[in-house]
C-alpha positions in Angstrom: 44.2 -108.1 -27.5 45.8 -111.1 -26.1 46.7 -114.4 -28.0 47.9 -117.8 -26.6 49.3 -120.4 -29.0 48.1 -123.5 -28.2 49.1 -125.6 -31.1 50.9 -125.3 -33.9 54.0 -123.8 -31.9 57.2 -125.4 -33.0 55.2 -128.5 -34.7 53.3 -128.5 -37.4 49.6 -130.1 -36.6 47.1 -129.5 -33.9 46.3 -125.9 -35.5 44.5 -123.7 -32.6 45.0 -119.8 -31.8 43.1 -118.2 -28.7 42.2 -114.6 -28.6 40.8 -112.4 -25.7 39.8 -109.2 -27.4 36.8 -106.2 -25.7 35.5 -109.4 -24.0 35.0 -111.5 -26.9 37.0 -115.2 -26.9 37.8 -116.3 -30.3 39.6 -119.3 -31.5 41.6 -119.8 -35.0 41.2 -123.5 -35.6 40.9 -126.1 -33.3 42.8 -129.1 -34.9 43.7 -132.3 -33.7 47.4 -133.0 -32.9 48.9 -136.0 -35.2 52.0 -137.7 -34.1 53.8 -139.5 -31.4 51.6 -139.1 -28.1 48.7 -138.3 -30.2 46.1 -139.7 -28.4 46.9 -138.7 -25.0 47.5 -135.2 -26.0 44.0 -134.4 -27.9 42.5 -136.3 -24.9 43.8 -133.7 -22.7 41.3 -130.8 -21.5 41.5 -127.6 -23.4 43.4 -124.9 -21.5 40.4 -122.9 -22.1 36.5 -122.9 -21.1 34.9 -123.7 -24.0 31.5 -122.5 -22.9 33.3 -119.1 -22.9 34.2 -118.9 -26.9 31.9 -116.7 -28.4 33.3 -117.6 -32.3 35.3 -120.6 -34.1 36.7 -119.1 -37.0 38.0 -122.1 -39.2 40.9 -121.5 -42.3 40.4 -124.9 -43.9 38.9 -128.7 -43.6 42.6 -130.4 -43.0 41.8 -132.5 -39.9 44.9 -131.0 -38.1 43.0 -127.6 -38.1 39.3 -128.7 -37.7 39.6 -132.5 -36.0 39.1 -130.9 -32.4 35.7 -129.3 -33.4 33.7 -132.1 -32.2 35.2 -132.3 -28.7 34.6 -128.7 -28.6 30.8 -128.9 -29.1 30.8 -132.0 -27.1 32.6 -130.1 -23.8 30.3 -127.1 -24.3 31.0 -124.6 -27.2 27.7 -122.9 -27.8 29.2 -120.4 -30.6 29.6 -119.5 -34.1 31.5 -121.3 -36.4 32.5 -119.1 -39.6 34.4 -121.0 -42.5 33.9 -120.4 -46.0 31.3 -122.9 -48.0 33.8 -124.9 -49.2 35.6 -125.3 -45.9 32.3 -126.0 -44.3 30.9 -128.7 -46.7 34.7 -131.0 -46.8 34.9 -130.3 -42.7 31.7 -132.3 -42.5 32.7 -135.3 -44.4 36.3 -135.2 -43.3 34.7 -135.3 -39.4 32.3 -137.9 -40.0 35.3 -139.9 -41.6 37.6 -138.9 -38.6 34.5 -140.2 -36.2 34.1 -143.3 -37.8 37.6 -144.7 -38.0 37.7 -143.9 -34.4 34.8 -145.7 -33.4 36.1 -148.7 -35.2 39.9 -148.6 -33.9 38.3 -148.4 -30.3 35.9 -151.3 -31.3 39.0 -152.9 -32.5 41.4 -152.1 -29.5 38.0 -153.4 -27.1 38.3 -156.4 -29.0 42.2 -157.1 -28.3 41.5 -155.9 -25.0 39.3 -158.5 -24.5 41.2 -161.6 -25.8 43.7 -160.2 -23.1 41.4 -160.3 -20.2 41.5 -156.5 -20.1 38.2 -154.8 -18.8 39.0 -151.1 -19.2 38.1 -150.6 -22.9 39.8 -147.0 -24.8 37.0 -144.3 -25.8 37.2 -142.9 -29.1 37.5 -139.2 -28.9 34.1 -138.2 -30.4 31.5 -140.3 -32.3 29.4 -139.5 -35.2 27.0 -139.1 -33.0 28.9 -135.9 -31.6 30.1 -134.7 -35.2 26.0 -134.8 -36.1 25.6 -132.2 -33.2 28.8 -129.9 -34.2 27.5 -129.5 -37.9 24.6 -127.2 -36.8 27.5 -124.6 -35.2 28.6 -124.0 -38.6 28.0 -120.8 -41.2 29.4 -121.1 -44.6 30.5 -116.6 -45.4 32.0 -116.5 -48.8 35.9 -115.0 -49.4 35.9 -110.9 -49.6 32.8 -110.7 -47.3 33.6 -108.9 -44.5 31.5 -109.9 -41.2 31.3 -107.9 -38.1 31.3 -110.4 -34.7 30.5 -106.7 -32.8 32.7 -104.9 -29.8 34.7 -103.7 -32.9 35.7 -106.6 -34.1 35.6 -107.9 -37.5 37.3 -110.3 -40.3 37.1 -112.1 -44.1 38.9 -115.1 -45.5 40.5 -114.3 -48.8 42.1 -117.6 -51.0 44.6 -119.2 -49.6 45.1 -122.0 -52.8 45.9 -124.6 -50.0 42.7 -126.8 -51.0 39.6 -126.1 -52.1 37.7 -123.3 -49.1 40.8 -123.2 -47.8 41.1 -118.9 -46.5 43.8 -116.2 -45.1 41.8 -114.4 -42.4 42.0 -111.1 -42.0 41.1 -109.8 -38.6 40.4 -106.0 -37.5 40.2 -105.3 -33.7 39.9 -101.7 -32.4 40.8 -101.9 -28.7 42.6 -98.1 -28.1 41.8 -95.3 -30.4 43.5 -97.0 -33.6 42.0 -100.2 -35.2 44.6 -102.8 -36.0 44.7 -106.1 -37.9 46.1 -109.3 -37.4 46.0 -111.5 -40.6 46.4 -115.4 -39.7 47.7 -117.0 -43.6 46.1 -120.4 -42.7 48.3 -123.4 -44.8 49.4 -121.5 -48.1 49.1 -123.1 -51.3 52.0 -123.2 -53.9 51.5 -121.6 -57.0 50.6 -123.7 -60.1 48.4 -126.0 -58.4 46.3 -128.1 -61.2 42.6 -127.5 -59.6 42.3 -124.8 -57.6 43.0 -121.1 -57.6 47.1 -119.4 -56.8 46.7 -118.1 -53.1 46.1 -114.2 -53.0 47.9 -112.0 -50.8 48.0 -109.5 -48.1 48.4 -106.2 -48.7 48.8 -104.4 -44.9 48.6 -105.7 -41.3 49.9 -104.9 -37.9 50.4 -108.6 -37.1 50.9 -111.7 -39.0 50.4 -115.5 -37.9 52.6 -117.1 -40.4 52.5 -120.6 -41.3 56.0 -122.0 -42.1 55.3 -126.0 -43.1 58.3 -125.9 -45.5 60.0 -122.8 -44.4 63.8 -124.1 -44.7 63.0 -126.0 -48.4 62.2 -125.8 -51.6 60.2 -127.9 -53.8 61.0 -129.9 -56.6 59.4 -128.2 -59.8 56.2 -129.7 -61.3 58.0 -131.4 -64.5 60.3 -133.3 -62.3 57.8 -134.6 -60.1 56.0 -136.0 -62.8 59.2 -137.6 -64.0 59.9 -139.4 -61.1 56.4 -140.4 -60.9 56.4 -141.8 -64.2 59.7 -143.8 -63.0 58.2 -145.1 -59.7 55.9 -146.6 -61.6 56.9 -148.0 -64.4 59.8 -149.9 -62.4 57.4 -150.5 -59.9 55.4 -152.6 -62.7 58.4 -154.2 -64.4 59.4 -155.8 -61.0 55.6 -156.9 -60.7 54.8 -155.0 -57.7 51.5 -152.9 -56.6 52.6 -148.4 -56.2 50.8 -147.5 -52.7 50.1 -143.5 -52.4 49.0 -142.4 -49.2 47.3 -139.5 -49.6 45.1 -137.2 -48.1 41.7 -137.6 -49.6 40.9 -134.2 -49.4 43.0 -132.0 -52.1 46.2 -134.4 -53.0 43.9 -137.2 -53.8 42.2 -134.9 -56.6 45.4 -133.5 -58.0 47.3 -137.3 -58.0 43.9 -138.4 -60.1 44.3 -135.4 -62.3 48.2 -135.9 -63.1 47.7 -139.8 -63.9 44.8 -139.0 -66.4 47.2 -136.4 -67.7 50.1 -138.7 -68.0 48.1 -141.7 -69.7 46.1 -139.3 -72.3 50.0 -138.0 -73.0 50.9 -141.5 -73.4 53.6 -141.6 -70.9 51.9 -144.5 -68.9 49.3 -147.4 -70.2 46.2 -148.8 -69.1 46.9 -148.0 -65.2 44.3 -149.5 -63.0 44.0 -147.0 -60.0 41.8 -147.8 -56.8 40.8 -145.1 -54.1 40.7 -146.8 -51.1 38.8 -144.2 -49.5 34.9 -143.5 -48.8 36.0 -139.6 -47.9 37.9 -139.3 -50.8 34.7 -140.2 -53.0 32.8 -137.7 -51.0 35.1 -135.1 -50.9 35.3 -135.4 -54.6 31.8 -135.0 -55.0 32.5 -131.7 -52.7 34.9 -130.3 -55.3 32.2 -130.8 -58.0 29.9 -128.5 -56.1 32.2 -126.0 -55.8 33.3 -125.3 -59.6 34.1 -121.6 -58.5 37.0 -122.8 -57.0 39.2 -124.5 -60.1 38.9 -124.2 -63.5 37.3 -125.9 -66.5 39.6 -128.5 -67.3 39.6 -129.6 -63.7 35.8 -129.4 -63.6 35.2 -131.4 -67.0 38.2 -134.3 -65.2 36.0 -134.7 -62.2 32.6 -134.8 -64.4 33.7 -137.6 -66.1 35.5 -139.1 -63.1 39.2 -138.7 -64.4 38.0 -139.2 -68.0 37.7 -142.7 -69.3 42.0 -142.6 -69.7 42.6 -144.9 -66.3 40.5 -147.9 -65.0 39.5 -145.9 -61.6 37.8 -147.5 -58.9 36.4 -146.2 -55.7 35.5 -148.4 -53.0 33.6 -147.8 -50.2 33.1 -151.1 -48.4 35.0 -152.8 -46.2 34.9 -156.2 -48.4 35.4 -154.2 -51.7 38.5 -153.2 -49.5 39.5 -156.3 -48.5 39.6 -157.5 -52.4 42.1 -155.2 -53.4 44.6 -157.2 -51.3 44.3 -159.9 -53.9 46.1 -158.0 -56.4 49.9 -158.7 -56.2 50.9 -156.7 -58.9 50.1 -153.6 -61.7 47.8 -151.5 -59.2 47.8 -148.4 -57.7 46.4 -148.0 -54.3 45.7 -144.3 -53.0 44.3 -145.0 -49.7 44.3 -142.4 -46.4 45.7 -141.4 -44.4 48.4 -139.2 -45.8 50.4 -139.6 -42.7 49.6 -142.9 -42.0 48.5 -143.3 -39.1 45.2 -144.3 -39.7 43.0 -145.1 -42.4 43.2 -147.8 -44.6 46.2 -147.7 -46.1 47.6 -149.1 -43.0 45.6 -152.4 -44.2 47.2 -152.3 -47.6 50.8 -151.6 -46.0 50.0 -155.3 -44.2 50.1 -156.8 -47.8 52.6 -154.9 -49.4 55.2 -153.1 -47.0 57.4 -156.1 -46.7 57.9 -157.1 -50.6 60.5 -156.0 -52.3 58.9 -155.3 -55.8 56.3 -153.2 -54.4 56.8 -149.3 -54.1 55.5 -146.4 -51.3 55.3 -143.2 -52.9 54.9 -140.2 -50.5 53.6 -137.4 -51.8 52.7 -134.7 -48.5 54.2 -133.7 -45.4 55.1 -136.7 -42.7 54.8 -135.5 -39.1 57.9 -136.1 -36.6 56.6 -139.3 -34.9 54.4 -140.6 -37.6 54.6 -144.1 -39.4 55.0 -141.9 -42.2 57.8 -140.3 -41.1 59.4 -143.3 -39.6 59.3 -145.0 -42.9 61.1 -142.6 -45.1 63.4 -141.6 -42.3 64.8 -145.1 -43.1 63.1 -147.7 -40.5 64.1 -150.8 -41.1 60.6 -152.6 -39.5 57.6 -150.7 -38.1 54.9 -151.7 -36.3 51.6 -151.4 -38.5 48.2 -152.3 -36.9 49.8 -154.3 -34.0 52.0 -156.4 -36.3 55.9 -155.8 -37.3 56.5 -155.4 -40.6 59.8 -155.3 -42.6 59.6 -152.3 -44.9 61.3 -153.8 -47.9 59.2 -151.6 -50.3 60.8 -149.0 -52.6 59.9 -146.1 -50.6 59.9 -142.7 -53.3 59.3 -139.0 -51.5 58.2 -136.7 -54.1 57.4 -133.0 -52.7 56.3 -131.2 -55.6 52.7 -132.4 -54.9 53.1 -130.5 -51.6 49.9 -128.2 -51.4 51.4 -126.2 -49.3 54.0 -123.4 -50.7 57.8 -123.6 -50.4 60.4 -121.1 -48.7 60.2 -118.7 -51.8 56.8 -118.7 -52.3 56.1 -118.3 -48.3 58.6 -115.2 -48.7 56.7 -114.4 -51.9 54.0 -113.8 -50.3 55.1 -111.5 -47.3 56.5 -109.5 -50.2 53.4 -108.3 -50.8 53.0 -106.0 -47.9 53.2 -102.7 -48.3 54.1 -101.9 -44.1 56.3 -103.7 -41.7 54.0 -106.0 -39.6 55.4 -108.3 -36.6 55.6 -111.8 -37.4 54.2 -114.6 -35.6 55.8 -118.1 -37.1 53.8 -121.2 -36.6 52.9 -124.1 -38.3 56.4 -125.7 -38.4 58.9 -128.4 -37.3 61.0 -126.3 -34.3 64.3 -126.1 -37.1 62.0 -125.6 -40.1 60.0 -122.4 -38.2 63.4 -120.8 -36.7 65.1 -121.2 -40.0 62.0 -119.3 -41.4 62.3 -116.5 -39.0 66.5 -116.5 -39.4 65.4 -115.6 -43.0 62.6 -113.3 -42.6 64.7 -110.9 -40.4 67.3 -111.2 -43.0 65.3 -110.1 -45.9 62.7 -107.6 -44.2 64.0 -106.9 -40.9 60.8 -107.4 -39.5 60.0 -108.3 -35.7 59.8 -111.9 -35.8 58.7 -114.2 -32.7 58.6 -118.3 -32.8 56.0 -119.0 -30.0 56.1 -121.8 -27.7 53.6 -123.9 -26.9 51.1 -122.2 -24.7 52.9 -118.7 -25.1 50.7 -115.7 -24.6 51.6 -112.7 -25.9 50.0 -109.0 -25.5 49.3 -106.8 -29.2 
């Protein structure tokens, strides 16, 4: 088997793993890179033919591990798609979401191009119109099910607990005498997350493709993150100010709804009037409900009754519903995508409340290196937000211990579990974060560890 790294390598988005095995081509996500440079690089041709990849086998929705699907289809792919149901179902709403604000920032770049007496207009990188076609590649197998893809080659996604679908895959390949696997962890969830399921474990591989998002931190614990949420907001109020959260719709959205129920029943906050400025989030919610094997009760019976009557919640899915919410100076909180933000509309909202003082930005996920997100709470002074210079003057908070993704102990935690030695592969990581990972990992199992460079192929 051979397998090239062609994202993920020393940075944490843009998710894609390309294996040759007995004359079958496989991919392991094909995500969009998010970041400085962004456009150019998931513009750029894939370093592969893909009328040549026989199967697309997909660990979760997160747009940094699917958002290249649709370009794929669109440049030939005429494969399989495996994810599990859950994967499959938020995939499609997160890609028609990803399509659409894409057709609308190029519609809005033609525009400005226009006014400049420019007449070479940007593309948008796929349309709904080429999401509608990549849906059809798509079958939903269910964790434990083990599915053969033939020339000895087979795999099944168990839990993962990064989001809801979200799957480890295990992969068998038998191309000498002795069958190997080669498990790929997908983003691990931490432990203790409100909806759905603890990730499972591994038990015995060969190889290992190991995430390693937060592989040089820890998290804060649950009970103080909720304390310094409660905080955030109340001073946010006393000052008269509006709380912005950008969050990703699919999975931190759910849990941040879920928490601010919690903390209003519990009487820690009063009469909070929330608005989800998202139409995926909505939909993804609406996902969640159909997939009740993947939380518990509680959870379910939150979502049933749309957070429970406790906050003032409002989702809005128009642009002029949108729009309205700017009109509030004060005593709302606006979740609005994207969680990085570099799109979405929570760039709108930043336009109205960045620059004063008595407002607050609360972070609750992973910022890229080279997104506005991460230029804000590195500490920039002004950034440049939908053409326009803002002063961030906002009380910017970063609270980590909504992170869905696990921490250093839990990501050690969970190599633990094997009962055999396996080589590591380390991925999914700011260059420091992944080689701080592997310093560790050789420390504690003296395992053969490898950080893989962009484009790296390597022989197993």
């Amino acid at each position: 088997m051979k397998i090239r790294f062609l994202g993920a390598a020393r940075t944490v988005t843009g998710a894609c793993f390309h294996i040759l095995v007995n004359e079958l081509q496989i991919l392991i996500d094909c995500g969009m890179y998010q970041g400085e440079n962004a456009d150019a690089i998931n513009k750029t041709p894939f370093s592969f033919d893909p009328t040549k990849i026989n199967y697309l086998l997909l660990t979760h929705a997160h747009i940094d591990h699917s958002g290249l699907i649709p370009k794929l289809v669109k440049d030939g792919f005429n494969g399989k798609i495996a994810a599990t149901p859950g994967t499959a179902d938020l995939t499609e709403v997160m890609l028609y979401d990803s399509a659409h604000i894409q057709e609308k920032d190029a519609e809005w770049l033609a525009k400005k191009a226009l006014r400049a007496g420019r007449h070479s207009f940007p593309e948008p990188l796929y349309t709904v119109e080429d999401v509608r076609k990549a849906i059809p590649f798509f079958e939903k197998i269910p964790y434990g099910r083990i599915e053969h893809l033939g020339q000895g080659v087979k795999f099944r996604f168990v839990d993962a607990g990064h989001i809801l679908g979200s799957g480890t895959l295990e992969l068998w390949y038998q191309d000498s005498p002795v069958e190997k696997k080669i498990a790929f962890s997908g983003d691990i969830g931490k432990k203790g997350n409100p909806i759905i399921n603890d990730p499972q474990k591994v038990d015995t591989a060969d190889y290992i493709v190991m995430e390693s998002t937060y592989g040089n931190r820890l998290h804060k614990n649950m009970e103080d993150t909720i304390d310094e949420l409660v905080e955030a907001i109340k001073v946010t109020f006393k000052k008269g100010g509006n709380v912005l959260i950008p969050a990703f719709s699919v999975g931190r959205t759910q849990d941040i709804l879920y928490a601010l129920n919690k903390l209003v029943r519990e009487g820690r906050l009063h009469n909070l009037d929330i608005y989800v400025d998202s139409p995926l989030a909505e939909d993804a919610t609406k996902v969640y409900l159909a997939h009740p094997e993947c939380f518990d009760e509680e959870a379910m019976r939150m979502f049933k009754e749309r957070a429970g009557n406790a906050i003032k919640l409002h989702f809005t899915t128009k642009i002029e519903d949108s729009q309205k919410i700017n009109l509030k100076k004060s005593g709302a909180i606006i979740i609005a995508g994207s969680g990085m933000c570099d799109g979405g509309r929570i760039r709108h909202h930043f336009k109205h409340n960045l620059w004063r003082s008595e407002c607050s930005v609360i972070f609750t996920g992973y910022q890229a290196k080279g997104t506005l997100g991460r230029r804000i709470i590195d500490g920039a002074k002004t950034v440049y937000v939908l053409g326009e210079e803002l002063a961030v003057k906002a009380r910017i908070y970063t609270i980590g211990g909504f992170s869905a993704h696990a921490d250093q102990n839990e990501l050690l935690e969970w190599l633990s579990a094997l009962s055999n030695k396996p080589e590591i592969f380390i991925v999914h990581g700011e260059e420091n974060a992944s080689l701080e990972f592997e310093r560790v990992v050789r420390e504690k199992f003296n395992f053969i560890t490898h950080v893989p460079q962009k484009g790296e192929e390597f022989q197993i």
